[in-house]
C-alpha positions as semicolon CSV with decimal commas, in nm:
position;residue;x (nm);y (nm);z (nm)
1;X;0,000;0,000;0,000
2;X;0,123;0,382;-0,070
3;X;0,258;0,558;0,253
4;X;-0,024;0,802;0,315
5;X;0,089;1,012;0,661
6;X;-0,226;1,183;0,688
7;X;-0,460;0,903;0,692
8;X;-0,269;0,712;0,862
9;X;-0,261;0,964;1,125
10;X;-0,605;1,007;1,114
11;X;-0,657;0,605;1,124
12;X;-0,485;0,573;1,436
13;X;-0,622;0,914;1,619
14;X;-1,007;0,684;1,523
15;X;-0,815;0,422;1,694
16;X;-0,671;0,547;2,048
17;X;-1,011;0,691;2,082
18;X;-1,200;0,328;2,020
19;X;-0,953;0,222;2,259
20;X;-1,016;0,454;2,508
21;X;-1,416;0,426;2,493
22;X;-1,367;0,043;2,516
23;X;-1,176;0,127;2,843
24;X;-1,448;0,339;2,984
25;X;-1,714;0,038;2,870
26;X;-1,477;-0,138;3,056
27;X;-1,496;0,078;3,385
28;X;-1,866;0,174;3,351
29;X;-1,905;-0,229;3,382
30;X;-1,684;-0,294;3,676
31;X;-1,914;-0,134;3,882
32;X;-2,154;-0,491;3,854
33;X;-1,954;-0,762;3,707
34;X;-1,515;-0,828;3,754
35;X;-1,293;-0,767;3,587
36;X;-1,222;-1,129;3,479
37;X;-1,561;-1,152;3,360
38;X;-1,492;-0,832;3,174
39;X;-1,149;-0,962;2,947
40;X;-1,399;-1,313;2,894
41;X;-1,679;-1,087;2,710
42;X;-1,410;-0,901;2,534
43;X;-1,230;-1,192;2,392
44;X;-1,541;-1,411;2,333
45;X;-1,643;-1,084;2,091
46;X;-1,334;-1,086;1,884
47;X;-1,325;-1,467;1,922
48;X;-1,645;-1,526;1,695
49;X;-1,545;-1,238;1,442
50;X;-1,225;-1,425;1,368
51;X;-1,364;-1,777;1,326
52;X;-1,603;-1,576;1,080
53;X;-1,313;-1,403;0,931
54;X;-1,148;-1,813;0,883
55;X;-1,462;-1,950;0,777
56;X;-1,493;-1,699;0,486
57;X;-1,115;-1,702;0,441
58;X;-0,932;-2,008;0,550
59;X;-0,588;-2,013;0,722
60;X;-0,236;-2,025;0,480
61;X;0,028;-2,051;0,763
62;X;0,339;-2,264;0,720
63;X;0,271;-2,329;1,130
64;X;0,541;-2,508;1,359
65;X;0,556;-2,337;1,630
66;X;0,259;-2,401;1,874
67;X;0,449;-2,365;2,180
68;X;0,565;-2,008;2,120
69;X;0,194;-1,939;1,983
70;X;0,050;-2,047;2,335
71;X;0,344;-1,872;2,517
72;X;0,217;-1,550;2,274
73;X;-0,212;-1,602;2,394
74;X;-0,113;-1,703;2,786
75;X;0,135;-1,334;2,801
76;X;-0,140;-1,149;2,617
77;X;-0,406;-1,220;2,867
78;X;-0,224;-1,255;3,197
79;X;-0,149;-0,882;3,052
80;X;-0,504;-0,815;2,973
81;X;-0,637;-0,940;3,303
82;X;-0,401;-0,716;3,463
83;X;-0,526;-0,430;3,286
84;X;-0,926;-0,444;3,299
85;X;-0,855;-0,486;3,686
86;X;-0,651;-0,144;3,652
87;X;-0,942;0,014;3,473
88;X;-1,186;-0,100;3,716
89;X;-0,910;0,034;4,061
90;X;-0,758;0,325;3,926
91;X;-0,825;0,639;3,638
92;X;-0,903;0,530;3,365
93;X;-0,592;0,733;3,244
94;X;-0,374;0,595;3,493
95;X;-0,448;0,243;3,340
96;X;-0,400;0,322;2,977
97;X;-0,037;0,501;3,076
98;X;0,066;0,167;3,236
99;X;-0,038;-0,022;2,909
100;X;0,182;0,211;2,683
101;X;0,493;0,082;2,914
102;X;0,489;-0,229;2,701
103;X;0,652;-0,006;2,429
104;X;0,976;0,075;2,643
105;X;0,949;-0,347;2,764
106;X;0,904;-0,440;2,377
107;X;1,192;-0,256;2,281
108;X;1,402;-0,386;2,575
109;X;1,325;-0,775;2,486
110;X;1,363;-0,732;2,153
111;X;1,721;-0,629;2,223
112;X;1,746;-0,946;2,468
113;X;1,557;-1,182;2,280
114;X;1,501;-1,098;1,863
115;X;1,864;-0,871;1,871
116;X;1,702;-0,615;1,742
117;X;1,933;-0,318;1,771
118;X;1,778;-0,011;1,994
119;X;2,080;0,250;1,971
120;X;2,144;0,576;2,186
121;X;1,790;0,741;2,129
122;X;1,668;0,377;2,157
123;X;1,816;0,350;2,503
124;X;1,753;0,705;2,605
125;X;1,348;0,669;2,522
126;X;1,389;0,316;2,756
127;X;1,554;0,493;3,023
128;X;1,314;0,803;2,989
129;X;1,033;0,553;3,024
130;X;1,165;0,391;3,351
131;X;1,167;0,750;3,506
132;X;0,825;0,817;3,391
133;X;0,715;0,525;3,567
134;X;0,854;0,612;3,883
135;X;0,656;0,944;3,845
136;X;0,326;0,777;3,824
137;X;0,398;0,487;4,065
138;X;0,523;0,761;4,341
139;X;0,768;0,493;4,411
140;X;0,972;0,650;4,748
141;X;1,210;0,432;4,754
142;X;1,010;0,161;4,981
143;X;0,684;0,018;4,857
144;X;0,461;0,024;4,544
145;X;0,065;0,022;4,566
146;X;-0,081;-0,339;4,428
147;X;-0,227;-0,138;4,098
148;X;0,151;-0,036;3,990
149;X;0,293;-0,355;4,028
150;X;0,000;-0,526;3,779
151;X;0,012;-0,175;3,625
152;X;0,435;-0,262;3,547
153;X;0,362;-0,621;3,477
154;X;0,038;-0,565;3,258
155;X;0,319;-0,361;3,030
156;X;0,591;-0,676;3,061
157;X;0,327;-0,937;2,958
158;X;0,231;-0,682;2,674
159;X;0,547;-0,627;2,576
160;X;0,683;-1,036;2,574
161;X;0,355;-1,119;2,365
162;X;0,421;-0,833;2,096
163;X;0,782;-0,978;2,127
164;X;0,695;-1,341;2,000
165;X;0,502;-1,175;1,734
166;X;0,807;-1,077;1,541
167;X;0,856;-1,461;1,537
168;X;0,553;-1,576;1,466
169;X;0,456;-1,387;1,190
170;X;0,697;-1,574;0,988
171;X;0,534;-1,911;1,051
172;X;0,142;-1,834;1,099
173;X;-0,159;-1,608;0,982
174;X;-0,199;-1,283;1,185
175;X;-0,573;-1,390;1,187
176;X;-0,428;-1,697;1,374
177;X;-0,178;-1,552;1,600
178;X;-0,483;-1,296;1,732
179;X;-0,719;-1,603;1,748
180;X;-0,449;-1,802;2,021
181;X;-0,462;-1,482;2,172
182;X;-0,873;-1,458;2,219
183;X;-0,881;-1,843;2,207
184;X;-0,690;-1,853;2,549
185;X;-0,799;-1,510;2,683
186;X;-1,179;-1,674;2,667
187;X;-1,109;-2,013;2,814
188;X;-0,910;-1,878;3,044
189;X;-1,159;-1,650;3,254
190;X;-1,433;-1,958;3,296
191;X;-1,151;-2,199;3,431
192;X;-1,064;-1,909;3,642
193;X;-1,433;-1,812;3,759
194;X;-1,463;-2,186;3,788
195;X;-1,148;-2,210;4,023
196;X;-1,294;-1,878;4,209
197;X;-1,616;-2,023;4,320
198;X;-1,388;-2,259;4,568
199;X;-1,088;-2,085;4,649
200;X;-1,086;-1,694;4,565
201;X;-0,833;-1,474;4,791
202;X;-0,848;-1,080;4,825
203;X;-0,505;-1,067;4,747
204;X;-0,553;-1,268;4,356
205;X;-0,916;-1,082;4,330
206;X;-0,721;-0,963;3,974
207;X;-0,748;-1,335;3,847
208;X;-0,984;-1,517;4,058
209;X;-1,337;-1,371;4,092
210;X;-1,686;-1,549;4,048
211;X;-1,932;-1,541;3,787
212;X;-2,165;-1,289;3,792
213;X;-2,491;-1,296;3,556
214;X;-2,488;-0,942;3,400
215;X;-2,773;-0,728;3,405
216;X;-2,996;-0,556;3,101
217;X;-2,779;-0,210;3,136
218;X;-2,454;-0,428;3,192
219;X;-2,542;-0,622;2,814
220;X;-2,507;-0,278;2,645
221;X;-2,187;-0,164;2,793
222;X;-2,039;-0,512;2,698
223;X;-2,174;-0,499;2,330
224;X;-1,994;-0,145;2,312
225;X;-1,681;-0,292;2,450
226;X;-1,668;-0,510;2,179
227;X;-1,787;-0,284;1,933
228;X;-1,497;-0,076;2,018
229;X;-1,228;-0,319;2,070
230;X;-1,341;-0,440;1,696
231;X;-1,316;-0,087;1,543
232;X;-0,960;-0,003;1,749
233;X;-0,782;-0,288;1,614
234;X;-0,958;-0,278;1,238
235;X;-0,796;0,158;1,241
236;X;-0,503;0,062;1,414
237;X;-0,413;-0,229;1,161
238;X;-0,531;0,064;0,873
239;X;-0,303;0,301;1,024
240;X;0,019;0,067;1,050
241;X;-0,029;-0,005;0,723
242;X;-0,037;0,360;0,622
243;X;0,248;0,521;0,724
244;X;0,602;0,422;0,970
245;X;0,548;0,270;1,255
246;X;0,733;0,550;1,434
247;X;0,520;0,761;1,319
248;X;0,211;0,628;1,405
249;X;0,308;0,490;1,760
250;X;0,366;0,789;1,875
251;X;-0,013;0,905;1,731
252;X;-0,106;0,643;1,925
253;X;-0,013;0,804;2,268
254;X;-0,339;1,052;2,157
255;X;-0,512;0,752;2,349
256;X;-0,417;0,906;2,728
257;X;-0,523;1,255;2,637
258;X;-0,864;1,079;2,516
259;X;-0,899;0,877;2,836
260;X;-0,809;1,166;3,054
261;X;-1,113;1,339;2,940
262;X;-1,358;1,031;2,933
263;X;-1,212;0,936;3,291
264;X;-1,314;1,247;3,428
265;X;-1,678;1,215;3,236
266;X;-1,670;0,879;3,456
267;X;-1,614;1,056;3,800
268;X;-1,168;0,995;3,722
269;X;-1,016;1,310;3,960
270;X;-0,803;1,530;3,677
271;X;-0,418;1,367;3,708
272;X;-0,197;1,525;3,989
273;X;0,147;1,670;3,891
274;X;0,358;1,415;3,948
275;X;0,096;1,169;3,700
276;X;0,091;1,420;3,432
277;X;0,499;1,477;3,414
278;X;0,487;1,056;3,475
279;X;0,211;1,053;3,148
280;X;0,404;1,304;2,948
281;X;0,796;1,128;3,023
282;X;0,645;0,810;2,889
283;X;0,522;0,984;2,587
284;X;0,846;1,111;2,501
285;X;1,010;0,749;2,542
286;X;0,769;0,578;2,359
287;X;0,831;0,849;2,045
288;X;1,230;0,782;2,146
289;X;1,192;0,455;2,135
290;X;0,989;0,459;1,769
291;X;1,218;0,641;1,597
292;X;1,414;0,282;1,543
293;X;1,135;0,165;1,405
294;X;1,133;0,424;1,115
């Protein structure tokens, strides 16, 4: 396809805001259902549009590696239950920032695992990154609240599942590395609801929650948390294959202004001084870090 800047920009601006109404779906529904039961409904949505996608348009892969492909699903949604738990604990905004940490964690396994080389602005944008997380984390020097640590670690399982993609692409459809992805992330939450109805402690209520039938209001917040999970990765995909990835990553950081605002629609308290310079550090790493990419 023809490098088109503008529409890719404008792709992925559509994009980070899908995302960030699917994350305030996600929060509106926390109030009634967990967040487990949240990342199930999300998955099983993308789930059936995928098998539809295959059934009109079967799978060419060369395959080979299915051990790597369930290493890529079980990262994804260990990093996805992480983050709907986030969503559901802290701002909205607070949540998303913590996601985009998977970029500076990407880059750093990539180094580590795919030698991919990162460089000085590379390594600057990492270190950057690591700053900015101490700024939003508060971290004095002795403990970190439970929401940074699965804030941190919702960024490393991001980051080691966009990792394996590099290497699975080679061997498998992208149709098919998503689908391992949603496969697992929808199995997943009913053996752990399942688990939860015997043995469910405060301190794994991130991972092990029970079942909860949703209610008529709580059936059209999850449609529209499909909906716009659906349309964010349909522009995002668009805008990627638009213009340089450096380009449009950073775009993508548009996504924690968005939820900013729609946090604070939600009852979110406007980010303190020490989040915002946190928020805006990790912006600037994440556009260091992209400018390999280009």
């Amino acid at each position: 396809m023809k490098e088109d800047v503008s529409l890719g920009i404008k792709y992925m601006l559509f994009a980070s805001l899908m995302f960030a109404f699917m994350g305030a779906s996600a929060k509106e529904l926390s109030d009634s259902v967990s967040s487990v039961e949240v990342v199930f409904f999300r998955n099983l949505f993308g789930v059936a549009i995928i098998l539809f996608s295959v059934y009109r348009k079967p799978l060419v892969q060369e395959g080979g590696k299915p051990l790597l492909l369930i290493f890529r699903g079980m990262a994804g949604f260990i990093a996805l239950l992480m983050f709907f738990y986030n969503i559901a604990e802290i701002s909205l905004a607070e949540a998303m920032t913590f996601s985009k940490t998977s970029t500076i964690f990407t880059a750093v396994f990539a180094y580590i695992f795919v030698k991919e080389k990162l460089g000085f602005k590379g390594w600057l944008g990492v270190f950057i990154g690591f700053i900015g997380i101490l700024f939003i984390t508060k971290f004095d020097g002795s403990t970190l609240e439970k929401t940074d640590w699965l804030g941190i670690l919702s960024g490393v399982g991001a980051a080691l599942a966009y990792t394996s993609i590099r290497e699975l692409r080679k061997y498998y459809d992208s149709r098919a590395i998503v689908l391992s992805f949603m496969g697992i992330g929808t199995i997943g939450p009913l053996l752990l609801m399942l688990v939860a109805e015997f043995y469910s402690p405060s301190t794994l209520d991130f991972m092990l929650e029970t079942f909860v039938m949703p209610s008529g209001k709580d059936w059209f917040f999850i449609i529209l948390l499909g909906v716009f999970a659906t349309y964010a990765q349909i522009y995002m995909t668009k805008a990627y294959s638009c213009a340089k990835a450096g380009i449009i990553g950073t775009i993508s950081y548009a996504n924690i202004a968005f939820s900013i605002i729609l946090g604070m629609f939600l009852g979110d308290a406007f980010p303190d001084i020490w989040i915002i310079l946190g928020i805006l550090l990790i912006v600037i790493s994440g556009f260091l870090v992209s400018l390999k990419k280009d």
